[in-house]
DRENTI-499997 format. One record per atom (N, C-alpha, C, O): x, y, z; atom name; residue number from 1; residue in three letters. Coordinates in steps of 0.001 Angstrom, whole numbers. Atoms other than C-alpha are relative to their C-alpha. Layout:
// DRENTI-499997
X: X&Y: Y&Z: Z&atom: CA&seq: NUM&type: ALA .
...
END
This chain:
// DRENTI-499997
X: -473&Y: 969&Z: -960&atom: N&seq: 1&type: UNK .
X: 102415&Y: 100817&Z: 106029&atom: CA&seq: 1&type: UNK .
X: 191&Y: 606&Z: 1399&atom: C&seq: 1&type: UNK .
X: -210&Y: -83&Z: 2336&atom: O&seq: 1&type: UNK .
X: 202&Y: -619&Z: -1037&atom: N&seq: 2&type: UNK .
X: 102999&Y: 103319&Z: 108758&atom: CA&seq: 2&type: UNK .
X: -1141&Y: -697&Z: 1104&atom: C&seq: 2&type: UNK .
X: -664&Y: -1289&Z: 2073&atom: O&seq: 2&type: UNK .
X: 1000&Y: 268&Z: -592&atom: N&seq: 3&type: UNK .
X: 99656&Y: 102409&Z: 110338&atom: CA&seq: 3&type: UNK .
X: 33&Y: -1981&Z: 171&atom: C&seq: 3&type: UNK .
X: -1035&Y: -2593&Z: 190&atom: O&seq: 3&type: UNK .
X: -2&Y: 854&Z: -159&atom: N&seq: 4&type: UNK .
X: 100406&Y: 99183&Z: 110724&atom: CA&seq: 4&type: UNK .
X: 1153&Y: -576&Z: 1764&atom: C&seq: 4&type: UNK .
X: 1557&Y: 410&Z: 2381&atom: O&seq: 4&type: UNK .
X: -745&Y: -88&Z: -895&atom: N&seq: 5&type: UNK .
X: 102628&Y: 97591&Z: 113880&atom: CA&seq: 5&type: UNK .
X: 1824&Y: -662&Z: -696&atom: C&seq: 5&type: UNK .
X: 2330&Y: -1595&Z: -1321&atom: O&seq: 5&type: UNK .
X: -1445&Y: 288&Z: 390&atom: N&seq: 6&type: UNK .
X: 106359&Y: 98396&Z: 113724&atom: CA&seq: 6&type: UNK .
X: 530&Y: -1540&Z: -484&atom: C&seq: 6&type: UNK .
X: 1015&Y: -1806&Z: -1584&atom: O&seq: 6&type: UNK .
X: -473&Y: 1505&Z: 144&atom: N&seq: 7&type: UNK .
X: 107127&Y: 94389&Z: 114248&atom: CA&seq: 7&type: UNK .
X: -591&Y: -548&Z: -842&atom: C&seq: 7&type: UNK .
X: -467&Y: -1758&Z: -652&atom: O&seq: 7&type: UNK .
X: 563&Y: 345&Z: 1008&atom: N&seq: 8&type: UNK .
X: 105263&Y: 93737&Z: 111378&atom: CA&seq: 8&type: UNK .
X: 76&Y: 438&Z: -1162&atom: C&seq: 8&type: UNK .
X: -453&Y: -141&Z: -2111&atom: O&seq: 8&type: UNK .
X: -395&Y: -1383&Z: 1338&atom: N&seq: 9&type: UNK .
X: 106363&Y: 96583&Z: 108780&atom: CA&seq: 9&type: UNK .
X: 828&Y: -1281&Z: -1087&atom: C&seq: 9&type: UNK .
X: 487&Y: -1660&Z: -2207&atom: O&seq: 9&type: UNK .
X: -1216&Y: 559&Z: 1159&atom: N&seq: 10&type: UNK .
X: 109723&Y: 94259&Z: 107490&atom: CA&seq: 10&type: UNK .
X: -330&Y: -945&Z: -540&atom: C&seq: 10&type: UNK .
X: 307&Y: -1277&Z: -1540&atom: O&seq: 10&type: UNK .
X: 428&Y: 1518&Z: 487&atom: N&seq: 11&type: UNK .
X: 107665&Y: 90865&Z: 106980&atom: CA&seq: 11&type: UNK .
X: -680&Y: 574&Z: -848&atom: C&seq: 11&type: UNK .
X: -122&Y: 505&Z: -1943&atom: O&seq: 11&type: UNK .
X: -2&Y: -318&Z: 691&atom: N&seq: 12&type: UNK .
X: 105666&Y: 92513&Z: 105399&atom: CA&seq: 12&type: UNK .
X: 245&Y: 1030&Z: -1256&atom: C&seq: 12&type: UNK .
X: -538&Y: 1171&Z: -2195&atom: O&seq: 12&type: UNK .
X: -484&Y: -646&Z: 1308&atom: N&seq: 13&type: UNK .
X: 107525&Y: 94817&Z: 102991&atom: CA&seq: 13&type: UNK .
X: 403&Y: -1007&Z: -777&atom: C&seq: 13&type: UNK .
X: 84&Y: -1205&Z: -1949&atom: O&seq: 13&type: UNK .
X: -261&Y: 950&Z: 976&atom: N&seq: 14&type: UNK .
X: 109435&Y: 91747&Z: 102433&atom: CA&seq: 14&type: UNK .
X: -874&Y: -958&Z: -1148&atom: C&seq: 14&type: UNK .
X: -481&Y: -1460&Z: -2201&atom: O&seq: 14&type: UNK .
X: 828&Y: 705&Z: 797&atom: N&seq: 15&type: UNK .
X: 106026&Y: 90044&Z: 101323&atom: CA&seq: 15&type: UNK .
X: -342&Y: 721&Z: -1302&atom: C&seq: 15&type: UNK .
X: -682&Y: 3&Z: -2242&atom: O&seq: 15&type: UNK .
X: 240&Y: -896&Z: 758&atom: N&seq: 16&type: UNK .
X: 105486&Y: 92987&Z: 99077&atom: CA&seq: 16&type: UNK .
X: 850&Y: -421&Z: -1088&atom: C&seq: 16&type: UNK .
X: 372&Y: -951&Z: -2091&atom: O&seq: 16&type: UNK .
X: -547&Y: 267&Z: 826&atom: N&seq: 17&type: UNK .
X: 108565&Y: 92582&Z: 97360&atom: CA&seq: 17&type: UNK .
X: 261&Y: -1245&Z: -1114&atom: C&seq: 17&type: UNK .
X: 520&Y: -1388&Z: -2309&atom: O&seq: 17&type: UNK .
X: 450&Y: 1536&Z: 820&atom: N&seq: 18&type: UNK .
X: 108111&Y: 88936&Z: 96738&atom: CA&seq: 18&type: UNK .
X: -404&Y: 170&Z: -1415&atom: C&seq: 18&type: UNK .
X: 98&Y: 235&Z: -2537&atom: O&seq: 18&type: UNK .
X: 1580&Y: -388&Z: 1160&atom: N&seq: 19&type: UNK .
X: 104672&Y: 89543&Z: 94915&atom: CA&seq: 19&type: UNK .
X: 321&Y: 697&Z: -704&atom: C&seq: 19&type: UNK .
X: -58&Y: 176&Z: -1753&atom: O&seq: 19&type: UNK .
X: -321&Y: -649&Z: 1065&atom: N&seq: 20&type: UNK .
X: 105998&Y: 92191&Z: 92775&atom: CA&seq: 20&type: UNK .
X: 1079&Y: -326&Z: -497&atom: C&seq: 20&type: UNK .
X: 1257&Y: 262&Z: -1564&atom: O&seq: 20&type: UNK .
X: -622&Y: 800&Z: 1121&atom: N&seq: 21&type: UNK .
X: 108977&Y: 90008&Z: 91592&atom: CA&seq: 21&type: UNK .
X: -523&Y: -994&Z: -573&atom: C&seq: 21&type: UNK .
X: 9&Y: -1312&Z: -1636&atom: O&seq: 21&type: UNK .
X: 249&Y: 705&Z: 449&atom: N&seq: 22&type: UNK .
X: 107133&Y: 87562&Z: 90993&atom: CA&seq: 22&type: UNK .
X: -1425&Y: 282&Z: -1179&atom: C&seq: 22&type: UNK .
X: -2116&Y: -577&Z: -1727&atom: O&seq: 22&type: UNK .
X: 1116&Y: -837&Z: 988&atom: N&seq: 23&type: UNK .
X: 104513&Y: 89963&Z: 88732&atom: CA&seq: 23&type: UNK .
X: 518&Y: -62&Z: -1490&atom: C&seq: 23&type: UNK .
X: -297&Y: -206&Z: -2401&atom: O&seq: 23&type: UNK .
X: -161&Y: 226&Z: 1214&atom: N&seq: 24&type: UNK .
X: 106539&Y: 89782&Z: 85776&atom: CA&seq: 24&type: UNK .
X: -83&Y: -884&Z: -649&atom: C&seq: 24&type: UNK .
X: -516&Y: -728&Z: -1791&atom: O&seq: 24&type: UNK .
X: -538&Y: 1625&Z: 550&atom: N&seq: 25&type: UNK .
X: 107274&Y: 86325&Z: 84919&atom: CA&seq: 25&type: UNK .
X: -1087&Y: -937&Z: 95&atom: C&seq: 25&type: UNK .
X: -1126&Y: -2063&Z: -401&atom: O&seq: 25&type: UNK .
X: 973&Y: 734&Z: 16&atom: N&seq: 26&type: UNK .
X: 103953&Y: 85487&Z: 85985&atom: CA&seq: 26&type: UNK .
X: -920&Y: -244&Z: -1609&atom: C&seq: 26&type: UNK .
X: -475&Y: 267&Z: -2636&atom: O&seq: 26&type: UNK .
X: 558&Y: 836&Z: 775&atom: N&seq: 27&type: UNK .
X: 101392&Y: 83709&Z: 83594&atom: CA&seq: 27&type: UNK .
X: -1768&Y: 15&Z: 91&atom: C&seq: 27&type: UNK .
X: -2111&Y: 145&Z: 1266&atom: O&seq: 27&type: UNK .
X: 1114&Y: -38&Z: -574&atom: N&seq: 28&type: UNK .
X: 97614&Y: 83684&Z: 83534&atom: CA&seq: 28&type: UNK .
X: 2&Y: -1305&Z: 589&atom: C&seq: 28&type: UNK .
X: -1223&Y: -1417&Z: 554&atom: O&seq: 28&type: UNK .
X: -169&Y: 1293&Z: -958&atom: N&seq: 29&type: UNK .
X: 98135&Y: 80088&Z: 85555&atom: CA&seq: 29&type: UNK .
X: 167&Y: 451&Z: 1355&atom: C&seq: 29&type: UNK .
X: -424&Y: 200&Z: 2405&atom: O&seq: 29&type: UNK .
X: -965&Y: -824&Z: -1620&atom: N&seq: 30&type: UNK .
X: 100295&Y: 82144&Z: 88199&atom: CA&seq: 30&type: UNK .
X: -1119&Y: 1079&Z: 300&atom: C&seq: 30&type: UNK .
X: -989&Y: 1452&Z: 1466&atom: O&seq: 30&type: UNK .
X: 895&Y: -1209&Z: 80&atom: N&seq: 31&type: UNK .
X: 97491&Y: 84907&Z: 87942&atom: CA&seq: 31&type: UNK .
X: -612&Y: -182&Z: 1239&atom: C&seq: 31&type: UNK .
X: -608&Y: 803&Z: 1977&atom: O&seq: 31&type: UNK .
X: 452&Y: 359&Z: -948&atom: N&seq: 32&type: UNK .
X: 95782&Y: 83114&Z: 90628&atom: CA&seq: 32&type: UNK .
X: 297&Y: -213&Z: 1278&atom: C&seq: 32&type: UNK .
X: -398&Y: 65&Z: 2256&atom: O&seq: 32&type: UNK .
X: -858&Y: 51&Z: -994&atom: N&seq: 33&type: UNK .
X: 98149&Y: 82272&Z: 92865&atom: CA&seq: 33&type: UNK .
X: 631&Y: 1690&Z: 574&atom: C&seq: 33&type: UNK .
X: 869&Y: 1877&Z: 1767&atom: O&seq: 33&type: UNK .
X: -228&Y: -1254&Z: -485&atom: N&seq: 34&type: UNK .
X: 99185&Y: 86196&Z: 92986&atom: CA&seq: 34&type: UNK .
X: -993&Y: 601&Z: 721&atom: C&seq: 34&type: UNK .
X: -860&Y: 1139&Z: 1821&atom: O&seq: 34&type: UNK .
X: 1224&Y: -320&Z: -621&atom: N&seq: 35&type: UNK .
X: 95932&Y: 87009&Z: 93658&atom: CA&seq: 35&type: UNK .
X: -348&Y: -431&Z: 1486&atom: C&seq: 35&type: UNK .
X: -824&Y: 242&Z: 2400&atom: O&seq: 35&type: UNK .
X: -64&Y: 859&Z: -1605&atom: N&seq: 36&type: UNK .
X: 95978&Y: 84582&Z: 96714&atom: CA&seq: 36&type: UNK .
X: 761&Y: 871&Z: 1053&atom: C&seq: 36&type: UNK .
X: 521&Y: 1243&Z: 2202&atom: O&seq: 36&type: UNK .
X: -838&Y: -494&Z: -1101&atom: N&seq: 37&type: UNK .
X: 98652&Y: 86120&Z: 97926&atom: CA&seq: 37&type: UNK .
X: 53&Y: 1667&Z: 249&atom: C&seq: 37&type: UNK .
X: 760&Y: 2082&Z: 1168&atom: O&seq: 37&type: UNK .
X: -33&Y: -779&Z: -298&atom: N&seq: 38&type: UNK .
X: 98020&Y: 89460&Z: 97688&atom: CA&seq: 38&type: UNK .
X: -1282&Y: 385&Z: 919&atom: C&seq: 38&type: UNK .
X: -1419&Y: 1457&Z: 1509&atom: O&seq: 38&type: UNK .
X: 1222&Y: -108&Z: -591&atom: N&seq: 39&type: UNK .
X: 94351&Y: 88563&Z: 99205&atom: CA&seq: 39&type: UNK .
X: 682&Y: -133&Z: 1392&atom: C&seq: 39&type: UNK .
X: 586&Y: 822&Z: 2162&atom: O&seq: 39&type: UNK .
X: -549&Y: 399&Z: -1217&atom: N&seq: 40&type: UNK .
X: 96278&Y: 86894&Z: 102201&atom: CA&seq: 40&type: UNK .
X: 940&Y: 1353&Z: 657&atom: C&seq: 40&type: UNK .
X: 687&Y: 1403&Z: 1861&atom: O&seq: 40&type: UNK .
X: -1243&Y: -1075&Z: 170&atom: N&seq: 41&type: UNK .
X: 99133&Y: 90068&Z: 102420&atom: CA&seq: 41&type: UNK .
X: -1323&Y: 793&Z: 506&atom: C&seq: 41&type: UNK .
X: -1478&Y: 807&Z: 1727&atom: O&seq: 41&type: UNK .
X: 913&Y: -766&Z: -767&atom: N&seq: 42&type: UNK .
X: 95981&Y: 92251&Z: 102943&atom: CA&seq: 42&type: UNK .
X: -773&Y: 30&Z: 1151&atom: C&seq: 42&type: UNK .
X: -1305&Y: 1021&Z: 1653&atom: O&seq: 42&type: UNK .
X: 605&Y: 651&Z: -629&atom: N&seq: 43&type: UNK .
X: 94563&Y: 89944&Z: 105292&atom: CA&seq: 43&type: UNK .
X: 774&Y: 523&Z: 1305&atom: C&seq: 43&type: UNK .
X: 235&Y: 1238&Z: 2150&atom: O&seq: 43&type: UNK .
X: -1004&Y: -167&Z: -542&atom: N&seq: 44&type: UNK .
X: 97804&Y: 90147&Z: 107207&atom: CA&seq: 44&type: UNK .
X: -188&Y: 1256&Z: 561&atom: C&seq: 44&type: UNK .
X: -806&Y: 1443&Z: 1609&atom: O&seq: 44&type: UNK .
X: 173&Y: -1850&Z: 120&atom: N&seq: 45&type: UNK .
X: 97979&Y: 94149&Z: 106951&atom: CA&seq: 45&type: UNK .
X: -824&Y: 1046&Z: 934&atom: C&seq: 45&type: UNK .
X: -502&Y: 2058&Z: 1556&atom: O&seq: 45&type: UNK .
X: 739&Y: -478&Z: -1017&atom: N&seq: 46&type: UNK .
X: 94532&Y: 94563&Z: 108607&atom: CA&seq: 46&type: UNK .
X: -177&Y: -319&Z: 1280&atom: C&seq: 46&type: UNK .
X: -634&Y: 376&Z: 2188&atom: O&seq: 46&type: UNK .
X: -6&Y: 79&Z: -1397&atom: N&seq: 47&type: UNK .
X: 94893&Y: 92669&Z: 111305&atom: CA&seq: 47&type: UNK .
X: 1177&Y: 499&Z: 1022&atom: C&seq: 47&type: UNK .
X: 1300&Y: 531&Z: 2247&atom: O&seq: 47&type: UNK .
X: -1604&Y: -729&Z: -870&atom: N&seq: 48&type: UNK .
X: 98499&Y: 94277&Z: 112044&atom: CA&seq: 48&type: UNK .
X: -390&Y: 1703&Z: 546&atom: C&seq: 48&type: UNK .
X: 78&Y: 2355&Z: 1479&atom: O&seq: 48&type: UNK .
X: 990&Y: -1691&Z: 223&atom: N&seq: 49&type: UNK .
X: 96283&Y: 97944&Z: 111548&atom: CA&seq: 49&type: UNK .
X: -754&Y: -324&Z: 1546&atom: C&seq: 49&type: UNK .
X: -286&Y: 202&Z: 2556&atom: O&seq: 49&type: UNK .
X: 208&Y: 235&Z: -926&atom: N&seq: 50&type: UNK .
X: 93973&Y: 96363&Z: 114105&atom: CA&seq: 50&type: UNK .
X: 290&Y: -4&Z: 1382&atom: C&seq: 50&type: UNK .
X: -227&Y: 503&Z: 2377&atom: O&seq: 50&type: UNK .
X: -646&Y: 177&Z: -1485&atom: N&seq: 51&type: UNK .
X: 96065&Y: 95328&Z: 116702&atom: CA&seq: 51&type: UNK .
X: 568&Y: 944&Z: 239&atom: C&seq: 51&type: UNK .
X: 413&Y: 891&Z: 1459&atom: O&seq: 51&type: UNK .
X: -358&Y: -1288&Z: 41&atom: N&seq: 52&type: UNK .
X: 97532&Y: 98400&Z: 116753&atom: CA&seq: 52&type: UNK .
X: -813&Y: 1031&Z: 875&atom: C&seq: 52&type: UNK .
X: -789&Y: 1515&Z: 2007&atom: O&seq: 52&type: UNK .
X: 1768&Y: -710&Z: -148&atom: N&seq: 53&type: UNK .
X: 94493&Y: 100180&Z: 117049&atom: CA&seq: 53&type: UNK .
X: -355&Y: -372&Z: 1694&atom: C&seq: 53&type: UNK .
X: -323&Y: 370&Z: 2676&atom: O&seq: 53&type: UNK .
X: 0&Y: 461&Z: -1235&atom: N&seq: 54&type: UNK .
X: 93820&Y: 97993&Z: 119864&atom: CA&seq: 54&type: UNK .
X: 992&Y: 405&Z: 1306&atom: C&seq: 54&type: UNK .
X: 547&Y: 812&Z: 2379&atom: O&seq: 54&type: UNK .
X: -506&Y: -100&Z: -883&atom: N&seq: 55&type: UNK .
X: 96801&Y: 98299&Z: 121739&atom: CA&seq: 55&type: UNK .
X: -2&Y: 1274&Z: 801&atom: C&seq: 55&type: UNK .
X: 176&Y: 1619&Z: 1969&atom: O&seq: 55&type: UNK .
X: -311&Y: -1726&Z: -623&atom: N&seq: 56&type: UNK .
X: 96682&Y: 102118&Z: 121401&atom: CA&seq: 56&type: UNK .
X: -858&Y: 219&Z: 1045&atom: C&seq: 56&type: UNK .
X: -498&Y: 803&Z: 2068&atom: O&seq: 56&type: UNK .
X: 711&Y: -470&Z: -496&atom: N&seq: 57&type: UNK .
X: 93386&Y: 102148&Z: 122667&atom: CA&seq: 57&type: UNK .
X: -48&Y: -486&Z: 1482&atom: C&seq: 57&type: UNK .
X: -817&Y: -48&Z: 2338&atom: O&seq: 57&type: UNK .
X: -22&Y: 1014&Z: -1372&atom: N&seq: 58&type: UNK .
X: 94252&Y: 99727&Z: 125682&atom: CA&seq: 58&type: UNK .
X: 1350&Y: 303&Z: 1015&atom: C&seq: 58&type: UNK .
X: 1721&Y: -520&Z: 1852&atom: O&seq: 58&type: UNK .
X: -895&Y: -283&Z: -405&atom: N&seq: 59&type: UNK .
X: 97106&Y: 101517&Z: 126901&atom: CA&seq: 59&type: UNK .
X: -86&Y: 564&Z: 1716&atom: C&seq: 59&type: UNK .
X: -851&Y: 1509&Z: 1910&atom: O&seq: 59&type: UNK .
X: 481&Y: -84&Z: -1391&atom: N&seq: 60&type: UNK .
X: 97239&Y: 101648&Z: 131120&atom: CA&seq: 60&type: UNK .
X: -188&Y: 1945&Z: 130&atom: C&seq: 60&type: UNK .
X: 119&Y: 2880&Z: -609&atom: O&seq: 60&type: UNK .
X: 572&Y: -1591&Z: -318&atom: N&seq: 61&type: UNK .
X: 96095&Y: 105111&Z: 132351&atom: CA&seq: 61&type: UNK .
X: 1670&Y: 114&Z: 1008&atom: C&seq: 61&type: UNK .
X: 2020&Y: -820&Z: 1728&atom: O&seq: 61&type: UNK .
X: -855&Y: -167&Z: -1125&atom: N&seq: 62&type: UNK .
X: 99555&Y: 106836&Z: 134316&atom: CA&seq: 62&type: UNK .
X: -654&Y: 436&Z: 1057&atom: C&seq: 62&type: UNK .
X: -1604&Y: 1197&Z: 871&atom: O&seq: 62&type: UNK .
X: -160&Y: -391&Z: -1005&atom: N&seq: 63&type: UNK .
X: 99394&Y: 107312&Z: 137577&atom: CA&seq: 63&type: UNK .
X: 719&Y: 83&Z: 1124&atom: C&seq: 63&type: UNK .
X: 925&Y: -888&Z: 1852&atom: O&seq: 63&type: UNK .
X: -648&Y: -231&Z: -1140&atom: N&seq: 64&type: UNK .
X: 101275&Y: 109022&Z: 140101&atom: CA&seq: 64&type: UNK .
X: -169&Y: 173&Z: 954&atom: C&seq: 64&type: UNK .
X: -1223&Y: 709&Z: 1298&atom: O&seq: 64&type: UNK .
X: 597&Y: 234&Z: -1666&atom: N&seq: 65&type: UNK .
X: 101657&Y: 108516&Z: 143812&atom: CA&seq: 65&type: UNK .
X: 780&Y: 1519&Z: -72&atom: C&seq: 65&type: UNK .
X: 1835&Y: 1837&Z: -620&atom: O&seq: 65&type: UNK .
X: -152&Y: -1062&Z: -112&atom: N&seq: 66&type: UNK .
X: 101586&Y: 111913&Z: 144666&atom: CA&seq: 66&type: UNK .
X: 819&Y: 99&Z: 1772&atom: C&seq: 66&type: UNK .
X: 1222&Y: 1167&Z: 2230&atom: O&seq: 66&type: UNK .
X: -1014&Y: 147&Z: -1623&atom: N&seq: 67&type: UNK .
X: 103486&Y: 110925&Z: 148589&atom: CA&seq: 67&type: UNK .
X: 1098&Y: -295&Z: -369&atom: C&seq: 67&type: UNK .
X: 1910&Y: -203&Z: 552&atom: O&seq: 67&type: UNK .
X: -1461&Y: 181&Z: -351&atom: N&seq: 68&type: UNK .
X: 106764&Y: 109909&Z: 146989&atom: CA&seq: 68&type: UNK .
X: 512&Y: 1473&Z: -410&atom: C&seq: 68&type: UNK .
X: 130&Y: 2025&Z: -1442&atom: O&seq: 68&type: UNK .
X: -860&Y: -1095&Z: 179&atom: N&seq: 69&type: UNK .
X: 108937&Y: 112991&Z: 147211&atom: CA&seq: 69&type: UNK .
X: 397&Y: 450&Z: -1806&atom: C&seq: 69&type: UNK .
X: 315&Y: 1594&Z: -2254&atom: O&seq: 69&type: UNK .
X: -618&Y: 108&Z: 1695&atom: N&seq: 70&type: UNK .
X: 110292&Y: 112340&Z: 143073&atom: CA&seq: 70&type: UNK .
X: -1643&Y: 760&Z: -617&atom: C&seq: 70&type: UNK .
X: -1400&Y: 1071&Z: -1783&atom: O&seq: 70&type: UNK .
X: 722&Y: 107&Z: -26&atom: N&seq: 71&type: UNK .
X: 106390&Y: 113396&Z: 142817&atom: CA&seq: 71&type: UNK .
X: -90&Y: 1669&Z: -682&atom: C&seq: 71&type: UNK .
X: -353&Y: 2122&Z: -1796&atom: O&seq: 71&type: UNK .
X: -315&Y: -1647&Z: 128&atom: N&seq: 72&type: UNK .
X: 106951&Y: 117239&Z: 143205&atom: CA&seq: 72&type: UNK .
X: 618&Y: 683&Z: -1432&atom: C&seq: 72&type: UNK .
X: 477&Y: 1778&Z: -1978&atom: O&seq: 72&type: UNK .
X: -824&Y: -554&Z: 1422&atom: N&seq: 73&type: UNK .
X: 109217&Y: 117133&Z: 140015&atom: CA&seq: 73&type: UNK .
X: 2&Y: -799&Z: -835&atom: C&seq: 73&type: UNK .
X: 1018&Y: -1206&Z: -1398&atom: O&seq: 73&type: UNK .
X: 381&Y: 586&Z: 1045&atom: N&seq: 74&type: UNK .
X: 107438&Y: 115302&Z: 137860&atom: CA&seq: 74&type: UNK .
X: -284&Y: 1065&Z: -1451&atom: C&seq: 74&type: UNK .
X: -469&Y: 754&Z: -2628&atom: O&seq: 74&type: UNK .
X: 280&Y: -970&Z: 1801&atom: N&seq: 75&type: UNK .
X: 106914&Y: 118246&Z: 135063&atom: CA&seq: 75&type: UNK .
X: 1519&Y: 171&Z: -394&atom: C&seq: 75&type: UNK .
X: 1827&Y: 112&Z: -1584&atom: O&seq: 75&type: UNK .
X: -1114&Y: -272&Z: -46&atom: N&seq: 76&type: UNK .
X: 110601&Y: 118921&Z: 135787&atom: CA&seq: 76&type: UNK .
X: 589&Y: -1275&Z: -1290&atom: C&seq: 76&type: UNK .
X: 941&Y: -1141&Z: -2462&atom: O&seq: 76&type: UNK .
X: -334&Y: 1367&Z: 316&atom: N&seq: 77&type: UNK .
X: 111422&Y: 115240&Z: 134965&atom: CA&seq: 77&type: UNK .
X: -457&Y: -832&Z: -1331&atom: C&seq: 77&type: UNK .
X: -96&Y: -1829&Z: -1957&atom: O&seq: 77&type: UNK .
X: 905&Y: 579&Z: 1507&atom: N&seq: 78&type: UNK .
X: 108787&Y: 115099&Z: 132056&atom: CA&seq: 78&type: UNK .
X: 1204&Y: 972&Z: -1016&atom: C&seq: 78&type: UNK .
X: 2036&Y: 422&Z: -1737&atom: O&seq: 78&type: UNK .
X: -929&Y: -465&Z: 1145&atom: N&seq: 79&type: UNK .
X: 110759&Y: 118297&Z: 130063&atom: CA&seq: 79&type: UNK .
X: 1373&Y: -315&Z: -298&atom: C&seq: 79&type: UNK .
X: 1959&Y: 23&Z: -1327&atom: O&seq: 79&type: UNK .
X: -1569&Y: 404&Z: 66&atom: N&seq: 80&type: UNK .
X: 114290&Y: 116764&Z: 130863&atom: CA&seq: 80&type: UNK .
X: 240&Y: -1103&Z: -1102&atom: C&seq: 80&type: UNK .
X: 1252&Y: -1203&Z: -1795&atom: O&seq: 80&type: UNK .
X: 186&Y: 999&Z: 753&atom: N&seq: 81&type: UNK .
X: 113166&Y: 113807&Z: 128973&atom: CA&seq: 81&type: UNK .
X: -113&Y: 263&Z: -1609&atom: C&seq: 81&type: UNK .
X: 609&Y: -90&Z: -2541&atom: O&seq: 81&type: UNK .
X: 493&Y: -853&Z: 1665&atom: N&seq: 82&type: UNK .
X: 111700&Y: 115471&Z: 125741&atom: CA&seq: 82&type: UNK .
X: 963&Y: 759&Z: -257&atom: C&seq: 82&type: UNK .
X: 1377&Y: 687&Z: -1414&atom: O&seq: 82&type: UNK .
X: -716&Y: -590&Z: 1002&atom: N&seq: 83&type: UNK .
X: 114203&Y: 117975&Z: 125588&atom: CA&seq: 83&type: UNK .
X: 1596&Y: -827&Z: -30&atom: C&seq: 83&type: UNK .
X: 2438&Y: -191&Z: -663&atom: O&seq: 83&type: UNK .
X: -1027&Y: 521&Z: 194&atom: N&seq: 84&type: UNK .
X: 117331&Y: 115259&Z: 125989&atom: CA&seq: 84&type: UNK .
X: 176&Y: -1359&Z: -389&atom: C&seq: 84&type: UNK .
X: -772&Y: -2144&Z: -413&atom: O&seq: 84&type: UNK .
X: 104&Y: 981&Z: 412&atom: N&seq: 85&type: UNK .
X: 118654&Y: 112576&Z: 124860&atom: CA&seq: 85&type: UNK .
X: 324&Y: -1680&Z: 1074&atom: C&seq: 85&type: UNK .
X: 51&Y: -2865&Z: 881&atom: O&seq: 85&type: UNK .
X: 23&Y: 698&Z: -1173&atom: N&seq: 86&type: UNK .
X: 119563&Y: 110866&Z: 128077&atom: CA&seq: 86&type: UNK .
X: -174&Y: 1099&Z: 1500&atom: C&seq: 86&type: UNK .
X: 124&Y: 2258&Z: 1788&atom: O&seq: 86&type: UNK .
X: 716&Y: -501&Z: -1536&atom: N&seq: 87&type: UNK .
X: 118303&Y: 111806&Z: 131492&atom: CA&seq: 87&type: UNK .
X: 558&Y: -824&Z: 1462&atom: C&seq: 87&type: UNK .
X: 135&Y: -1945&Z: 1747&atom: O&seq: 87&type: UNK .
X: -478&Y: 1323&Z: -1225&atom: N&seq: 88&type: UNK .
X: 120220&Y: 110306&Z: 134931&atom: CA&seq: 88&type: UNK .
X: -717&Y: 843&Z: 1129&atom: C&seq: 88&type: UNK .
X: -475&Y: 1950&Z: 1610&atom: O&seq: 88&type: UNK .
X: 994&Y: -323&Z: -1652&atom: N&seq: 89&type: UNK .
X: 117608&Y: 110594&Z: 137932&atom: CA&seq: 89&type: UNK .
X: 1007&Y: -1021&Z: 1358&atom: C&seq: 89&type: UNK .
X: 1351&Y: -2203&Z: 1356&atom: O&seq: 89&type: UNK .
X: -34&Y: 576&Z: -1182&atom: N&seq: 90&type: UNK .
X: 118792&Y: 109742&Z: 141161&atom: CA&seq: 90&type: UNK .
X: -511&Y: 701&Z: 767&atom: C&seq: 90&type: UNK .
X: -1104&Y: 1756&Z: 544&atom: O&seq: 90&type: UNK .
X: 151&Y: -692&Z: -1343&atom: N&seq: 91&type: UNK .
X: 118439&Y: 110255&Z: 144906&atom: CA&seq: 91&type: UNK .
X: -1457&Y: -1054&Z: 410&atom: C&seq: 91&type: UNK .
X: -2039&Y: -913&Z: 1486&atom: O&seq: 91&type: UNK .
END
């Protein structure tokens, strides 16, 4: 599930869990109907994989204006970030 998008993980785990309570008690009648839904659940899955995929690959390029002053201490400003857990920039 990892590979799928965060906002989509809990709907479907929850769909997961459904389908596998409802695995016991099922019936060869119900057989079909599980099947449905685990066809649909996969359906779901790849296009959450997809979009994903997509977004990663569509992500804006950074760029910095190298004339504002804050410009100079941008590596500064990058390790403050990574190594803390909050960061207060001013000026």
């Amino acid at each position: 599930m990892p590979k799928a998008l965060g906002a989509d993980r809990y709907a479907l785990k929850r769909e997961i869990i459904r389908i596998r309570k409802s695995v016991p008690r099922s019936n060869d009648s119900s057989r079909g109907r599980i099947e449905k839904k685990l066809f649909h659940l996969e359906k779901q899955i790849q296009a959450s994989v997809k979009k994903k995929i997509r977004r990663k690959e569509n992500l804006p390029e950074i760029i910095y204006n190298e004339s504002l002053p804050i410009s100079a201490k941008k590596e500064d400003i990058i390790r403050a970030i990574s190594e803390n857990r909050v960061v207060i920039i001013s000026g």
